[in-house]
C-alpha positions as CSV (number, residue, x, y, z in Angstrom):
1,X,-19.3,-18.1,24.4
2,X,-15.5,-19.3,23.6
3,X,-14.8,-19.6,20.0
4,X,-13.1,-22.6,18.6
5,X,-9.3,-21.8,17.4
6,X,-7.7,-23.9,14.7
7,X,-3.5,-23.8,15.5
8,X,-0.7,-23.3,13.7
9,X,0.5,-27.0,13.7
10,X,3.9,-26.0,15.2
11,X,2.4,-23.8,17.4
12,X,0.6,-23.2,20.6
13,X,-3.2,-23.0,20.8
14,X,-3.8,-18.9,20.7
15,X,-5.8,-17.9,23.1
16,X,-9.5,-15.4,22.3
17,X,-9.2,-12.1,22.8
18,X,-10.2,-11.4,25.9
19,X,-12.6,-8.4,24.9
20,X,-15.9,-8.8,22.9
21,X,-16.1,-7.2,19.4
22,X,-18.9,-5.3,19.8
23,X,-19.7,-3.9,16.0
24,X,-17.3,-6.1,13.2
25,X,-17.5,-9.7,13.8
26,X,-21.7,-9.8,13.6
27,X,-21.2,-7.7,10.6
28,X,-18.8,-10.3,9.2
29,X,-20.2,-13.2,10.1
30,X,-23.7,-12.1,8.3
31,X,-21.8,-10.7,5.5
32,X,-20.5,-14.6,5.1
33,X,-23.3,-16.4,6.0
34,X,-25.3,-14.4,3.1
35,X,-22.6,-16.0,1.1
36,X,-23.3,-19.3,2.1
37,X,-26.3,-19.6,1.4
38,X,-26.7,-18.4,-2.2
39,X,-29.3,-20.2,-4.5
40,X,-27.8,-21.3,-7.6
41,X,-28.0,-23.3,-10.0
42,X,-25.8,-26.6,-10.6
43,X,-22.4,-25.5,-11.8
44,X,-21.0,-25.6,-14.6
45,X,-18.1,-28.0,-14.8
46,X,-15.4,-25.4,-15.1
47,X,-12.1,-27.5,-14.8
48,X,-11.6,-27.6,-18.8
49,X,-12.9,-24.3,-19.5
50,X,-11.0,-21.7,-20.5
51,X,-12.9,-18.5,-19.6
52,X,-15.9,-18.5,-16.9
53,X,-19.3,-18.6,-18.2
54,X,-21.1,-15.6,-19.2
55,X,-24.2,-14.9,-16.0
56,X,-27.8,-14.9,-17.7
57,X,-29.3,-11.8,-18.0
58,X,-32.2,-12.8,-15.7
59,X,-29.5,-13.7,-13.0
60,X,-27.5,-9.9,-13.3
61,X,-30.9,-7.8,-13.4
62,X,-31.4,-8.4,-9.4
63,X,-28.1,-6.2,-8.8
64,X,-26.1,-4.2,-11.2
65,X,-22.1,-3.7,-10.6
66,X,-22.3,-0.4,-9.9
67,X,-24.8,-1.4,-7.1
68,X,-23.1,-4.4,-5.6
69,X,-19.8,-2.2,-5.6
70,X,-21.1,0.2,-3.8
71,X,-23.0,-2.3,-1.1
72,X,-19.5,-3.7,-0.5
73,X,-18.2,-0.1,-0.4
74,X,-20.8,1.1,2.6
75,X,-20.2,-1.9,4.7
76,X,-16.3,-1.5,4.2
77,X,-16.4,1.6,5.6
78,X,-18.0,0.6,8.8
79,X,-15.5,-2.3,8.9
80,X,-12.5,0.4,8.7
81,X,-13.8,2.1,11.6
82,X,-13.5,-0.6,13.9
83,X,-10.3,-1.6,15.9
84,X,-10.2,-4.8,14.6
85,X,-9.6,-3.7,11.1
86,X,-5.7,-4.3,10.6
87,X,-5.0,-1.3,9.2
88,X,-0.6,-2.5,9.3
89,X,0.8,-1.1,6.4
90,X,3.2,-4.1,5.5
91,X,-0.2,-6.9,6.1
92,X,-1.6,-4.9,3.4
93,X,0.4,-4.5,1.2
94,X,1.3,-8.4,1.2
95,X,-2.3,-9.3,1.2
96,X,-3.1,-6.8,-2.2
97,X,0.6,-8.1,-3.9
98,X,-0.7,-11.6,-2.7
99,X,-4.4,-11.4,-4.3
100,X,-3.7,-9.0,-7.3
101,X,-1.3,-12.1,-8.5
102,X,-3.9,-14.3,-8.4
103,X,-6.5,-12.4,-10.1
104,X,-3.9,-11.6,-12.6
105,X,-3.1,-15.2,-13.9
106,X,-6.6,-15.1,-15.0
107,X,-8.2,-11.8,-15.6
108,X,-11.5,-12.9,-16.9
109,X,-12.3,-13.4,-13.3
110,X,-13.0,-9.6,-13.4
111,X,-16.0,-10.4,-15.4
112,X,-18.1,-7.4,-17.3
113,X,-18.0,-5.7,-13.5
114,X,-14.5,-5.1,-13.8
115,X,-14.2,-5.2,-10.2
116,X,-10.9,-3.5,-8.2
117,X,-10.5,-6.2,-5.8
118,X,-9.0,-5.2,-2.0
119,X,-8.0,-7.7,0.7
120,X,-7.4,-6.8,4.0
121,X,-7.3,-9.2,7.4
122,X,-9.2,-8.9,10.7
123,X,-8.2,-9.2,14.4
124,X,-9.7,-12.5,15.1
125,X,-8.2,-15.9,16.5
126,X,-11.4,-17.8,15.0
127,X,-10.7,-19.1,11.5
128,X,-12.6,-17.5,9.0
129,X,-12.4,-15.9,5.8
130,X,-15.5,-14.1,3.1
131,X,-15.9,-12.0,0.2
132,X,-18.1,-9.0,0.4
133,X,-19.8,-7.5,-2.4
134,X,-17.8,-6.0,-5.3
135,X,-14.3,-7.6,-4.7
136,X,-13.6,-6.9,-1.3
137,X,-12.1,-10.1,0.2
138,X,-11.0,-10.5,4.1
139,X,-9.3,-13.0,6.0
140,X,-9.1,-13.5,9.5
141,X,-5.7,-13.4,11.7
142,X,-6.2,-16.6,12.8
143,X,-6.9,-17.9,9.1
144,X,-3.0,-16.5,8.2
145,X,-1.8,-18.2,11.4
146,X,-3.3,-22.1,10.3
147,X,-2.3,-21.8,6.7
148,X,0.8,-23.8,6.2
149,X,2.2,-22.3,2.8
150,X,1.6,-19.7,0.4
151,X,-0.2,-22.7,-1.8
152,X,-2.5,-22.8,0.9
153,X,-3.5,-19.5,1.4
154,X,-4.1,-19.1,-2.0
155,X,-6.5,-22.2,-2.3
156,X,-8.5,-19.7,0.5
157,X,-8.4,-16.2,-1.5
158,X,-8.9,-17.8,-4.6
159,X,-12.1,-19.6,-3.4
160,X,-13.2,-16.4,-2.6
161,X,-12.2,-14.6,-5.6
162,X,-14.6,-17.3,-7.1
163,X,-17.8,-15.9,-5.2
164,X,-16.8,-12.2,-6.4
165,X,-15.9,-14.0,-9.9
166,X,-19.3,-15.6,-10.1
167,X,-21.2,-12.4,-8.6
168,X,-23.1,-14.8,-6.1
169,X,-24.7,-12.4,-4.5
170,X,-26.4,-10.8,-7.9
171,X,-27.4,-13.7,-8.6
172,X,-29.1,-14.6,-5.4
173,X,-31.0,-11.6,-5.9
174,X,-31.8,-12.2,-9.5
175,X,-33.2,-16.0,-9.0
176,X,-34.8,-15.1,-5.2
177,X,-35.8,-11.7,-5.2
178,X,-37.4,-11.6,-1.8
179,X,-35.2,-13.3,0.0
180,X,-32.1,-12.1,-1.1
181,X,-33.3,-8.6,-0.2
182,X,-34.2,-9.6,3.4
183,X,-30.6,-10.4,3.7
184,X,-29.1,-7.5,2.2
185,X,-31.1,-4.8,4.1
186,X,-30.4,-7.0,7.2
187,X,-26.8,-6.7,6.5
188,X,-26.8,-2.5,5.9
189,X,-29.2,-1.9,8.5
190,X,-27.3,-4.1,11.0
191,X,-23.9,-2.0,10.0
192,X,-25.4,1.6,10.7
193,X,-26.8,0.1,14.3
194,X,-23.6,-1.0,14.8
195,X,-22.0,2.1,15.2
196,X,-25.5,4.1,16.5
197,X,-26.0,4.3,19.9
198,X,-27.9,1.6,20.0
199,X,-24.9,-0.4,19.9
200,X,-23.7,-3.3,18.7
201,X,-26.3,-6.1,20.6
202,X,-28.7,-4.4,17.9
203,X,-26.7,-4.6,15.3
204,X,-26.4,-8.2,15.7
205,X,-30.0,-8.5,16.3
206,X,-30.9,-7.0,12.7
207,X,-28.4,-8.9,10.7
208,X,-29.0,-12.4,12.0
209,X,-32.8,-12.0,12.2
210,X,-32.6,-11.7,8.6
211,X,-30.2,-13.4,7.5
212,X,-31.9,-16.6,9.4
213,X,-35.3,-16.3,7.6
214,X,-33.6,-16.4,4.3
215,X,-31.3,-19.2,5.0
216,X,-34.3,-21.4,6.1
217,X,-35.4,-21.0,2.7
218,X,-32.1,-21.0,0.8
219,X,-29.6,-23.3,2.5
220,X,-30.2,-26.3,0.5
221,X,-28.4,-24.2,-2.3
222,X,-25.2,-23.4,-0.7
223,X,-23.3,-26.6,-1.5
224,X,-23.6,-26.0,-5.3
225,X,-22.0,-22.6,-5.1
226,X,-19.4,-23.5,-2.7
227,X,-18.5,-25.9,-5.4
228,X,-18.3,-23.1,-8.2
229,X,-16.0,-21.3,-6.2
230,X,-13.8,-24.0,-5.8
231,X,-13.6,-24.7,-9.0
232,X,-12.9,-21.2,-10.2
233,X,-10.3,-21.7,-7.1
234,X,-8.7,-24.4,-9.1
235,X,-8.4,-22.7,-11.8
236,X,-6.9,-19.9,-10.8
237,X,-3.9,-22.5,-8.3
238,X,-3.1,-23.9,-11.9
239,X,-2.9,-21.4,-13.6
240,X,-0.9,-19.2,-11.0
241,X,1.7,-22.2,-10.6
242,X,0.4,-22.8,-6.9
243,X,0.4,-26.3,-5.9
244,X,-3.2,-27.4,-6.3
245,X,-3.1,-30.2,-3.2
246,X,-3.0,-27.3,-1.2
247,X,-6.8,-26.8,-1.5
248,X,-7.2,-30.4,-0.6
249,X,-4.7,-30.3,2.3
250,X,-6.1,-27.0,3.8
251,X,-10.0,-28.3,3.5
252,X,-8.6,-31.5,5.0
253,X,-7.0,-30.1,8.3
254,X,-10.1,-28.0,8.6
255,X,-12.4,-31.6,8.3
256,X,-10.2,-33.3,10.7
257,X,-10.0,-30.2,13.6
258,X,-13.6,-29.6,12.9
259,X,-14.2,-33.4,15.3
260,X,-12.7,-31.7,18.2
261,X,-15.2,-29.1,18.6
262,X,-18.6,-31.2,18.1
263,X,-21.6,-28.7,17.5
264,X,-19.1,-25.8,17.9
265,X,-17.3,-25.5,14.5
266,X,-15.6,-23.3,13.3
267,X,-17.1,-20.2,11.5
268,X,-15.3,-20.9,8.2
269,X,-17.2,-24.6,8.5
270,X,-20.3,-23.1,9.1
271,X,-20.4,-20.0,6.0
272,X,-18.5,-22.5,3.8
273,X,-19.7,-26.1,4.1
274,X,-17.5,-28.7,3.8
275,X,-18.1,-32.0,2.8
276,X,-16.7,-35.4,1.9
277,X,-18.2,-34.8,-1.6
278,X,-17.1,-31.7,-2.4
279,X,-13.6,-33.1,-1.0
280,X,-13.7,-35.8,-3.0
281,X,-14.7,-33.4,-6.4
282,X,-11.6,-31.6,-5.6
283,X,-9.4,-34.6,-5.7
284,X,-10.6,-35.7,-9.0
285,X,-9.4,-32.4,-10.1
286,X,-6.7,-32.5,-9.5
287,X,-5.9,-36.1,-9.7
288,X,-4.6,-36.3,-13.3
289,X,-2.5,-33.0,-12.4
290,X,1.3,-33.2,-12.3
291,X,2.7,-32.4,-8.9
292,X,4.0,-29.0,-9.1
293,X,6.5,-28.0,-6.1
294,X,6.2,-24.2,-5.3
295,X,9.0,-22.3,-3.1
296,X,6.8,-19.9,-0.9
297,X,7.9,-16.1,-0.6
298,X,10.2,-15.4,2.9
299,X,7.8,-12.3,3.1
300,X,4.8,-15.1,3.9
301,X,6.8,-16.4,6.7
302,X,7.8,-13.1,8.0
303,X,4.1,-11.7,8.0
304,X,3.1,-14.6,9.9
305,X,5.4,-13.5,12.1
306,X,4.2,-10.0,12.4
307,X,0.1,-11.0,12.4
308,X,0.9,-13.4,15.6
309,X,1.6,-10.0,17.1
310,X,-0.9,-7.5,15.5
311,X,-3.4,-10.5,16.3
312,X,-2.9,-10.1,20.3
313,X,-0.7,-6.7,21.1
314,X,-1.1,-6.4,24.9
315,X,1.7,-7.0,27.1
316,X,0.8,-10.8,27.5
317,X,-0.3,-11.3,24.0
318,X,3.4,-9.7,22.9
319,X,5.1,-11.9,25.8
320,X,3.4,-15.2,24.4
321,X,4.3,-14.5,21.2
322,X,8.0,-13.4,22.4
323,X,8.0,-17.0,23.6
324,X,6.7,-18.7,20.4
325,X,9.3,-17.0,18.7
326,X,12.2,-18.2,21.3
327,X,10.8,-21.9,21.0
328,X,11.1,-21.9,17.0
329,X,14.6,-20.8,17.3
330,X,15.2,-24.4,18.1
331,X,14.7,-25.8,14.9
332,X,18.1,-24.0,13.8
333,X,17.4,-23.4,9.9
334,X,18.0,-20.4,8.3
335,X,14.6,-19.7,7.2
336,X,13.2,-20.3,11.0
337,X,15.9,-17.9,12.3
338,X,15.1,-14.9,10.3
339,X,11.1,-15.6,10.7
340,X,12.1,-15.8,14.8
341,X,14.6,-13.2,14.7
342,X,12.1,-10.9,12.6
343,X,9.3,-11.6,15.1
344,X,11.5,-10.6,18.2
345,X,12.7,-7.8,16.8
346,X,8.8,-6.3,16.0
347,X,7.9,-7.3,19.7
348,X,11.1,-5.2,21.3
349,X,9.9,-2.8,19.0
350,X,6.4,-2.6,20.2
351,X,8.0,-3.1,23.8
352,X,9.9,0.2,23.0
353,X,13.0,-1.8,23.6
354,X,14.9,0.0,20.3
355,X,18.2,-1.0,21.0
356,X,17.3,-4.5,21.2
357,X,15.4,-4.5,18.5
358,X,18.3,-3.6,16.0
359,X,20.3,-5.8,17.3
360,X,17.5,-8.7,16.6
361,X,16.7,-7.1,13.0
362,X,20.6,-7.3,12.0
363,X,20.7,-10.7,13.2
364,X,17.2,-11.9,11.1
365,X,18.7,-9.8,8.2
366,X,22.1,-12.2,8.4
367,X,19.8,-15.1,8.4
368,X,18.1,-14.3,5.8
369,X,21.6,-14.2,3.5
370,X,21.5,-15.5,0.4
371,X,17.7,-15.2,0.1
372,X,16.3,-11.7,-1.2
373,X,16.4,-8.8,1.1
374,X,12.9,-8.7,2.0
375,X,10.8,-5.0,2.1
376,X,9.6,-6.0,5.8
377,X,13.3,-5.4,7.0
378,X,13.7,-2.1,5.9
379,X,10.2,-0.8,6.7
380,X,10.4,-1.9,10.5
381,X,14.3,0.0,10.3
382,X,12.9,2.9,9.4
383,X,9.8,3.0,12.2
384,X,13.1,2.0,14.7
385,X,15.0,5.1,13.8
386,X,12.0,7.2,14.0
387,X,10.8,6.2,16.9
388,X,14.8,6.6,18.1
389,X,14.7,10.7,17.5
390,X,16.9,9.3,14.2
391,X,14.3,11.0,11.0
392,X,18.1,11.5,8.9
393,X,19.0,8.3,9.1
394,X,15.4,6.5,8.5
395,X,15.2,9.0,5.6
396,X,18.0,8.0,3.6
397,X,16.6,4.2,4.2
398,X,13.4,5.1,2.9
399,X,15.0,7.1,-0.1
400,X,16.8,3.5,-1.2
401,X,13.5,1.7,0.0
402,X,11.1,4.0,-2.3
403,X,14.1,3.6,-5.3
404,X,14.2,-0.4,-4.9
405,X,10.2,-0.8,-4.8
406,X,9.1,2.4,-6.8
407,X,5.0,0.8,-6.6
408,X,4.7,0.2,-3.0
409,X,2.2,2.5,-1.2
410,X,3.9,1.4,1.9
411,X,7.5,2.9,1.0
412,X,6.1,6.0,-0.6
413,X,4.0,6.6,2.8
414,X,7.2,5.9,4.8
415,X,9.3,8.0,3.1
416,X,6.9,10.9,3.0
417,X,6.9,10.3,7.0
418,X,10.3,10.8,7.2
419,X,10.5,13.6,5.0
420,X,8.5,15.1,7.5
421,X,10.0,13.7,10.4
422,X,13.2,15.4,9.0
423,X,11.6,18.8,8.5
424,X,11.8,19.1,5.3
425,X,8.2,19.9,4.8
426,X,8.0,21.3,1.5
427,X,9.7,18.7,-0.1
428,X,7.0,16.6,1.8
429,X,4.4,18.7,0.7
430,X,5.5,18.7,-3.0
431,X,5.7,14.8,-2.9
432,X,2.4,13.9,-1.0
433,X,0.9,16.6,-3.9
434,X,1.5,14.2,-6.1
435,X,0.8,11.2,-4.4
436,X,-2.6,12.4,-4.2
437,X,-3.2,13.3,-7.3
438,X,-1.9,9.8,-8.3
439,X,-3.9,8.1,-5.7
440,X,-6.8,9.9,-5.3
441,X,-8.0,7.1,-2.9
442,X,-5.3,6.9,-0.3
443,X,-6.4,7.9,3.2
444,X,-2.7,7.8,4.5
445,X,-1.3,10.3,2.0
446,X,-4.4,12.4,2.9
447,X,-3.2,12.6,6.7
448,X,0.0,12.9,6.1
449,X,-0.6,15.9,4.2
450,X,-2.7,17.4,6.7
451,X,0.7,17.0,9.0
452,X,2.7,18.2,6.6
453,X,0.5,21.4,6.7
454,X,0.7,21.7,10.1
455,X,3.9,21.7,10.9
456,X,4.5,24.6,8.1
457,X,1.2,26.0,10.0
458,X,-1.3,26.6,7.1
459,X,-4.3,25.6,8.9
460,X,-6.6,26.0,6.4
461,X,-4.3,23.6,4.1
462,X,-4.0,21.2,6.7
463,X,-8.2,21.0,7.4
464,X,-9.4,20.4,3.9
465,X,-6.6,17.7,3.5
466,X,-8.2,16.0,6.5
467,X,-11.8,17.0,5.0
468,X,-10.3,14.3,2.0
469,X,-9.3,11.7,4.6
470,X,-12.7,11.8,6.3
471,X,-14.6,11.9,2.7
472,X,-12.1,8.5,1.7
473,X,-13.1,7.1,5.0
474,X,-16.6,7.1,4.6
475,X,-17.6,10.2,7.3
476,X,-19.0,12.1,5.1
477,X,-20.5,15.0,8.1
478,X,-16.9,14.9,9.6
479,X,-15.4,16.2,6.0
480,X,-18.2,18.8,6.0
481,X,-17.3,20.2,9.4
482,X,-13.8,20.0,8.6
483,X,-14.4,22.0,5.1
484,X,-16.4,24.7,7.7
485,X,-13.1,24.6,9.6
486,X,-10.9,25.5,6.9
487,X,-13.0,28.3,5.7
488,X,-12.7,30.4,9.2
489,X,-8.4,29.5,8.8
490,X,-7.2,32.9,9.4
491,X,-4.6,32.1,6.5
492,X,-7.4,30.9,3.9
493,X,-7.0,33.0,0.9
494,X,-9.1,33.8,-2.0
495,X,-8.2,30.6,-3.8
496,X,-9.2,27.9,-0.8
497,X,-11.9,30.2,-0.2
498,X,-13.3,29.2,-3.5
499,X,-12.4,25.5,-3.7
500,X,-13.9,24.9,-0.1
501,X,-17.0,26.3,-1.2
502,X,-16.9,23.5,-4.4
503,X,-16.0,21.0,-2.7
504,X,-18.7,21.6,0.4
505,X,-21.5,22.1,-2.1
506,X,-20.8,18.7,-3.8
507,X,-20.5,16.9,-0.2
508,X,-23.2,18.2,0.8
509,X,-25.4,17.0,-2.0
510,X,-23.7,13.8,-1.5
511,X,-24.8,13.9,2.1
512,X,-28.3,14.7,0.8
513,X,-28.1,11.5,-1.7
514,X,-27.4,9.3,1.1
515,X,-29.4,10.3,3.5
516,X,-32.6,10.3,0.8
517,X,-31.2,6.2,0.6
518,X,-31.0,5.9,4.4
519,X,-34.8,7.4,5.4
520,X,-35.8,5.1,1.7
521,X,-34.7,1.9,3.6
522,X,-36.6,2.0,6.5
């Protein structure tokens, strides 16, 4: 069935991926709609306060943190595993730099869970965005596309920081036991027959069985706790120095594109209903609020311009988007010329055109004069001169890179890749060592460690550093197998000998745990 799209106002309409997402987008969209139809009491009015309330204890007892972390943790590692998952080093990194900001203006939105919240986006044209349980919040391509400023895609994220805030899901289980549960087990069993053989058609079949039964019975709630989480949303705009009309203006385009597709609206509509009334709440919010101007970030403009690619990277999605770009350049300001220059350049780069796509980078960095140098520049240098045969030359740009923006996963994985790149592997070694032992939950320093081993050719080295990145992945037989590998590594000494044997014993059991879980479920 063809999804609606919301546009980019200044843009073409983008047109569906042509394939069908077989295992993510039921798993989403019954993540979300299990959202949506939380029962809950009437809000709070949480526009004066200055902390969020305290939950009941009746309302927490139905799902501890440490549970509802770890719920969100299992179904984001079957999200990771599918292609749709942007896994785009520089996306990520905004989105985290993004949402962190917002949590940080007001940290009671932690709560007693403490919760690590992770964003991350999804290859989908459909406008959408939902929190999962324990503070993982996702928003679609398409979503990043249709927001118009930064104040805008805040008004989104920190709507759903609000949900995760409010711990909306353990409080659906604590005030509707039963049928919060038939939603939940829906959810996990629809993600492991998602990637079974079975495929994804029963995947879908599990999740939205369930989750229709209990929103028959719960759907009358959902409008009160959308309403919470805008008004936690509000709080956190204010406080963040984010324009609040933003919400307003956002939820307003959404009401007005929502006529044009009559009983086909968009997903976002249908897992977060909007209404006049809860339009109208907002704007009393906000009325008596003074209107506070906010310059967005260049980086939101140039990431735009990268997720119009990521979202469609075949030849004709990278040719339409190569045309968007050209038609932009129109407008002649300064800001519009980097953006467009920026968004060539990543498509001749993608095209393998690397020539052209210095030339287009040097011109998007003159644009950009006098604004800040902006991280995305240097990071899509350095993948130019790599892919180029040039590792020197993109090392000493990630050596200024990783000196400028010493907390930025993305320049510390860079410049370990072109320490590598550049043969220097026990430097690389030595650094990624550390990394690790810094971020112990990195994937990417995990594989690039396992290359690093390899090229100096310590196999056994290089297989229990991927055993890590399966175990951080979530494949927890793959990290076995790969521990089994490293033990027959003709170079495996005493030493690895000993710490493959620790570390398969405690996998193992963990494997054991899980699987005891699995068979309990059903």
């Amino acid at each position: 069935m063809r999804q609606p799209v919301v546009p980019d106002q200044n843009s073409t309409v983008v047109t569906p991926l042509q394939r069908r997402l077989s295992g993510l987008r039921p798993l989403l969209v019954a993540v979300a709609l299990s959202l949506a139809a939380l029962p809950l009491a009437v809000a709070p009015n949480l526009s004066t306060a200055q902390t969020l309330p305290t939950l009941g204890d009746t309302e927490r007892e139905g799902l501890s943190p440490l549970l509802e972390r770890k719920l969100g943790e299992q179904i984001m590692k079957e999200i990771r595993h599918d292609p749709d998952y942007l896994d785009d080093g520089p996306l990520l990194e905004y989105l985290n730099n993004f949402g962190s900001n917002l949590v940080s203006v007001r940290p009671d939105v932690r709560g007693e869970a403490g919760y690590d919240f992770f964003f991350f986006a999804v290859r989908d044209p459909v406008l959408n965005a939902f929190a999962l349980p324990g503070g993982f919040i996702a928003v679609h391509s398409g979503l990043l596309l249709a927001a118009q400023s930064e104040s805008e895609l805040a008004s989104v994220l920190a709507h759903e920081i609000g949900h995760v805030a409010q711990r909306h899901i353990a409080r659906m289980i604590g005030q509707q036991k039963q049928n919060s549960m038939i939603q939940l087990a829906s959810i996990v069993l629809g993600a492991l027959a998602g990637v079974s053989k079975v495929g994804g058609d029963a995947a879908m079949a599990t999740i939205m069985g369930g989750t229709g039964v209990a929103m028959q019975r719960q759907l009358n709630f959902s409008r009160d706790a959308e309403r919470e989480a805008d008004r936690v949303g509000l709080q956190i705009l204010r406080d963040g120095g984010f324009d609040t009309s933003g919400m307003v203006a956002f939820f307003g385009r959404l009401q007005s594109a929502s006529r044009n597709f009559g009983d086909s609206l968009p997903p976002y509509l249908l897992t977060h209903p909007l209404t006049t009334e809860r339009i109208a709440d907002i704007q009393a919010r906000i009325r008596d609020q003074r209107y506070k101007q906010r310059a967005d970030n260049p980086d939101f403009q140039l990431i735009r311009a990268r997720v119009r690619l990521l979202q469609d990277n075949s030849a004709q999605g990278v040719r339409d988007a190569q045309a968007y770009f050209e038609s932009q350049l129109r407008q002649n300001t300064k800001m519009q010329i980097m953006v467009s220059k920026y968004g060539l350049a990543y498509a001749a780069y993608l095209q393998r055109s690397y020539d052209k796509a210095e030339t287009l980078l040097q011109e998007a960095r003159s644009a950009s004069q006098p604004m800040v140098p902006s991280i995305l520049f240097s990071n899509l240098e350095i993948d130019i001169k790599i892919a180029r045969k040039q590792p020197d030359q993109a090392l000493k740009i990630a050596e200024v890179l990783r000196k400028q923006f010493p907390i930025s996963r993305m320049a510390a994985r860079q410049y370990a890749d072109a320490l590598i790149e550049s043969r220097r592997y026990d430097q690389a070694v030595a650094y990624l060592r550390d990394q690790a032992q810094l971020y112990r939950n990195d994937v990417a320093v995990q594989n690039l460690l396992a290359k690093a081993y390899a090229a100096q050719g310590k196999q056994a080295l290089q297989h229990m550093a991927l055993a890590e990145s399966y175990f951080l992945s979530g494949s927890l037989p793959a990290a076995i197998e790969q521990l089994g590998i490293a033990r027959t590594a003709p170079d495996a000494t005493f030493y690895d000998q000993a710490m493959i044997d620790a570390r398969e014993r405690d996998l193992k059991e963990q494997w054991k745990e899980e699987m005891k879980e699995t068979k309990g479920r059903g």
